[in-house]
matplotlib code that plots the C-alpha trace (Angstrom):
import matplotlib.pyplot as plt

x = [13.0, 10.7, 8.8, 4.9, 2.9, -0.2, -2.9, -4.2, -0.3, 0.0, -3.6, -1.9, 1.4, -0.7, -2.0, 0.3, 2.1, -0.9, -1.0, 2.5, 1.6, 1.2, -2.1, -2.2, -4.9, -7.8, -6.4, -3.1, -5.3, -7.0, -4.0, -2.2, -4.9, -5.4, -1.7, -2.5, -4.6, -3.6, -0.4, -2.6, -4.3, -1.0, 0.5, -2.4, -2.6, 1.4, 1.0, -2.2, -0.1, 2.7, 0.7, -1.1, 2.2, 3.9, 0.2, 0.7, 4.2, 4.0, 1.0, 3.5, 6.1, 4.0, 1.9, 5.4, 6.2, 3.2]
y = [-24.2, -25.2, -27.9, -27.4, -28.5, -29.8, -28.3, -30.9, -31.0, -27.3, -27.4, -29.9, -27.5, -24.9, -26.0, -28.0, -24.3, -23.3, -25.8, -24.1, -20.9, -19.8, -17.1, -14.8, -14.6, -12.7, -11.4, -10.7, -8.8, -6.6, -5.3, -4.8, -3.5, -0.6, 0.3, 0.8, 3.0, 5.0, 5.5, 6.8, 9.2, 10.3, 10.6, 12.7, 14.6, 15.4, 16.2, 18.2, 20.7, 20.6, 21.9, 24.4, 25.6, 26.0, 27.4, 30.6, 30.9, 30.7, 33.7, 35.7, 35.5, 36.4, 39.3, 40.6, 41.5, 42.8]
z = [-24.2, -20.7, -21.0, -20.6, -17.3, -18.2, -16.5, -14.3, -12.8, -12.7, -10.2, -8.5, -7.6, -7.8, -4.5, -2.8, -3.2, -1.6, 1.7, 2.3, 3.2, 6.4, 6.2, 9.1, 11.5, 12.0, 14.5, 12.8, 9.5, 11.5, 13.3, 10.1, 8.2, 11.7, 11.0, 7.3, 7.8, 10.3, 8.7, 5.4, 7.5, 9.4, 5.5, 4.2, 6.6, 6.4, 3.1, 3.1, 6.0, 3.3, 0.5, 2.5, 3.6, 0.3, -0.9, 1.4, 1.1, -3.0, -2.2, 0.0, -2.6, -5.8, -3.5, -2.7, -6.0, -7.7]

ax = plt.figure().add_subplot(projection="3d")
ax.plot(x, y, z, "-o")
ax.set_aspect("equal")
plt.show()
């Protein structure tokens, strides 16, 4: 069985943890967060051609047979 941390020690890892990471810069976030979403867009809008695609071709093969 692990032994328990008490809380005071767990802050304490908690952040030196913390100090060890290295956050990215402002810089660094906004270029990610472009790329985000342009690739969301790029996605939707992939799938919203998709779907109107298979929409009309579904239509052509159901008018076809009635």
């Amino acid at each position: 069985m692990a032994s328990k941390t008490n809380p005071f020690a767990f802050l304490q890892q908690v952040r030196a943890e913390t100090s060890k990471v290295t956050w990215p810069s402002r810089r660094e976030t906004m270029i990610s967060t472009l790329m985000v979403l342009v690739m969301v867009i790029l996605a939707a809008a992939f799938f919203f051609a998709a779907d109107q695609l298979l929409g009309w071709l579904v239509g052509l093969v159901l008018n076809v047979g009635g």
